[in-house]
C-alpha positions in Angstrom: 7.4 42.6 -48.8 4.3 40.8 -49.9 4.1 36.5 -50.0 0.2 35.6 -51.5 0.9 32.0 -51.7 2.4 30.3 -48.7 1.3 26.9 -46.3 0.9 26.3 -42.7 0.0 22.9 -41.1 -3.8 23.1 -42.1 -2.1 21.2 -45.6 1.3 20.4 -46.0 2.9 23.4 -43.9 5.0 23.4 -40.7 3.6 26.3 -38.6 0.5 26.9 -36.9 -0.6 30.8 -38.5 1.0 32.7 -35.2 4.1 31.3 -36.0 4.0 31.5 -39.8 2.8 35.0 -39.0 5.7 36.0 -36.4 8.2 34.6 -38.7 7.8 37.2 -41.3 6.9 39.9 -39.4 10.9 39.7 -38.1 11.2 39.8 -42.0 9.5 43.3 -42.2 6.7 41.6 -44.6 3.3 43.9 -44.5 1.4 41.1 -45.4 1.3 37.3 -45.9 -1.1 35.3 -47.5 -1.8 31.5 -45.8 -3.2 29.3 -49.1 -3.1 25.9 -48.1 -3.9 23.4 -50.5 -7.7 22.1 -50.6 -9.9 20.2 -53.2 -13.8 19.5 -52.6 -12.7 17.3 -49.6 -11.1 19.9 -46.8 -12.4 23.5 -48.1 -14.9 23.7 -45.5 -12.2 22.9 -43.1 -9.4 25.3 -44.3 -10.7 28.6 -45.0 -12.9 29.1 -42.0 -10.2 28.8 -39.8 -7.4 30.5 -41.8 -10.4 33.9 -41.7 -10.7 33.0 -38.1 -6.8 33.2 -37.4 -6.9 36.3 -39.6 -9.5 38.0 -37.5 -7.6 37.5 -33.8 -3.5 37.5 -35.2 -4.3 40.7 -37.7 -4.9 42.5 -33.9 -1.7 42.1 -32.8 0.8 42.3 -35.5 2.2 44.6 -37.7 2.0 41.9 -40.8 -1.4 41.6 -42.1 -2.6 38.0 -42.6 -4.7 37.4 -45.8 -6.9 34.3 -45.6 -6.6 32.3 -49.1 -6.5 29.1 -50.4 -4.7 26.8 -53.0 -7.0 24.8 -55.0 -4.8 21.4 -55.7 -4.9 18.6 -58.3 -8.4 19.4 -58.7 -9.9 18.0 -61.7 -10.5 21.1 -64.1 -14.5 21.0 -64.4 -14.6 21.7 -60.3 -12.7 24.9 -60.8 -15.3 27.4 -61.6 -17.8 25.7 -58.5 -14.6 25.4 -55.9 -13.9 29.1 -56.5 -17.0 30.5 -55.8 -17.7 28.2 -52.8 -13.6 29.8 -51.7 -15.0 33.0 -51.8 -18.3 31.9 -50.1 -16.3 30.4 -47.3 -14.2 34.0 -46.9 -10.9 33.3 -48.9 -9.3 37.0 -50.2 -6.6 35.3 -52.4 -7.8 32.3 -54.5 -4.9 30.2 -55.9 -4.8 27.7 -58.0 -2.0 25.1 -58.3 -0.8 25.1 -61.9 1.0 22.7 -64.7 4.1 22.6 -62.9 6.6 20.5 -64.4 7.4 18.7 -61.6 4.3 17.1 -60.9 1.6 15.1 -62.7 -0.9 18.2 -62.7 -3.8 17.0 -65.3 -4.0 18.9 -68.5 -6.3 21.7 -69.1 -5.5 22.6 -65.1 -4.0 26.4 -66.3 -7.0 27.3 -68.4 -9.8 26.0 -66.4 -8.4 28.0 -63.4 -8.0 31.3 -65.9 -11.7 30.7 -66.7 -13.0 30.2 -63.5 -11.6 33.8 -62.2 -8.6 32.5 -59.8 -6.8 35.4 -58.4 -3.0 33.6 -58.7 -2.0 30.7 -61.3 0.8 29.5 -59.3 3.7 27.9 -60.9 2.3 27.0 -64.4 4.7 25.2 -65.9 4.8 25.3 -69.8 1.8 28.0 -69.9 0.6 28.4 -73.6 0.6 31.9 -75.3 -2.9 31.8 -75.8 -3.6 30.5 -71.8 -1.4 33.9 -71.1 -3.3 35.9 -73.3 -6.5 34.7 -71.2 -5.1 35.5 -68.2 -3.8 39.2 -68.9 -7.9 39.6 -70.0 -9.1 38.2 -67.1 -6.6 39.8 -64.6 -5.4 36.5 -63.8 -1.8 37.1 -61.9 0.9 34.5 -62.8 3.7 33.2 -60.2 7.0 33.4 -60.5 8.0 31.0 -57.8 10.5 30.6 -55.4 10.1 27.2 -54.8 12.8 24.3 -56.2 11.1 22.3 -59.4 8.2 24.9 -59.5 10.8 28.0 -60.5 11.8 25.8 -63.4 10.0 28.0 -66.0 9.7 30.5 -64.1 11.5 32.6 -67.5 8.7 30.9 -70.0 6.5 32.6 -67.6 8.1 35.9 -67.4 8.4 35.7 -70.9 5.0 35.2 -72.1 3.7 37.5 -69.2 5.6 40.1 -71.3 4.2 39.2 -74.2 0.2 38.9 -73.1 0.7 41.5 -70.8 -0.5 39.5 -68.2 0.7 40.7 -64.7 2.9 38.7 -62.7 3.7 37.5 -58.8 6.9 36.8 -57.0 5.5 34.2 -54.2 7.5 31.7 -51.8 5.5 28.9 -51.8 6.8 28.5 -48.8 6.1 25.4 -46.7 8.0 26.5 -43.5 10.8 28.9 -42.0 13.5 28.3 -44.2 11.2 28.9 -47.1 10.5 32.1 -46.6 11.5 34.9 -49.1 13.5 37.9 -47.7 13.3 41.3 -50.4 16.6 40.5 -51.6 15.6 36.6 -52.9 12.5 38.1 -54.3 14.4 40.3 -56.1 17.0 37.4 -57.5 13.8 35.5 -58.0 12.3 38.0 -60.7 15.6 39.5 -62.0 16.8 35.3 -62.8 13.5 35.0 -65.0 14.4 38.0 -67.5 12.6 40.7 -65.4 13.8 44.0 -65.3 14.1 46.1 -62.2 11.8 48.2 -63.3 8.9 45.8 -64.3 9.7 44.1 -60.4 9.2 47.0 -59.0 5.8 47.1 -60.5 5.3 43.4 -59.5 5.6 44.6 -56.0 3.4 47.7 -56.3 0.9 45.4 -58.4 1.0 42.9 -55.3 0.4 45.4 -52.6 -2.2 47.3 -54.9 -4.0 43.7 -54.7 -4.1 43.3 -50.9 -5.3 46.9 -50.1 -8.2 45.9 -52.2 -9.1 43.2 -49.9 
């Protein structure tokens, strides 16, 4: 099991990382990305000490933590600068917090995040076919969420994923320990937006592929 988009206590979370980490280690997870939410006023704060946790925790357990970062309510002309300055500051998984339907999330969010070479476009609401189609080119991954309100569309997303061949992610968005994802939600999660078994096995194989890289 595989999580790339989850929150400790450096945003909105409720753990510090040992104990985000411990909690789904007892879930068998391999790894677990931390990708708190940040804009231009606590980056500098964020990653350095999510890479720092990452460097003294991935010693001791059998869960690898991945240091990331969600990139939230950001106006869409800082996206390409705030990505690069994420990747700068150390962040493997660079997310960004998509058109969810649930909150006000400006308009134009989904594509500037595309075009500034996110890794994850977490919970994008309404996505366009052409905004899909931009992803699949640019190996933009989009979420299939777990979380209430966000998993809304999560079957428009499947859906046009399928279409644009874009490649998809089955994350938590977990905040703390009842949020986490065992592999039989994750499974419900995917097969409830249209997915076959087949294509989620992929989306696991896709997601672990991903980390090994980093």
């Amino acid at each position: 099991m595989i999580d790339l988009h989850t929150h400790c206590l450096f945003s909105d979370g409720e753990l510090v990382p040992a104990e985000h980490v411990r909690r789904v280690e007892v879930l068998g997870y391999e790894a677990v990305a931390i990708t708190d939410h940040a804009d231009p006023s606590n980056l500098d704060f964020i990653v350095p000490r999510i890479v720092a946790a990452a460097e003294e925790l991935n010693r001791h357990t059998s869960t690898r933590l991945v240091p990331g970062i969600e990139l939230t309510h950001v106006p869409p002309p800082l996206f390409a600068s705030l990505v690069a300055r994420a990747r700068e500051l150390g962040a493997l998984v660079v997310v960004a917090h998509g058109e969810t339907v649930v909150e006000p999330v400006r308009p134009g969010t989904n594509r500037a995040a595309i075009e500034a070479g996110v890794d994850i476009l977490a919970h994008p609401g309404f996505i366009t076919e052409e905004e899909a189609a931009l992803a699949a080119q640019k190996g933009v991954f989009l979420e299939l969420s777990g979380r209430k309100g966000h998993c809304l569309t999560n079957g428009h997303v499947a859906r046009l994923a399928q279409a644009s061949g874009a490649g998809l992610v089955v994350c938590a968005d977990a905040h703390g320990p009842g949020d986490f994802l065992t592999e039989e939600m994750a499974r419900k999660v995917a097969l409830g937006a249209g997915v076959s078994v087949e294509r989620y096995l992929k989306i696991r194989e896709d997601m672990r592929q991903f980390v090994m890289a980093r």
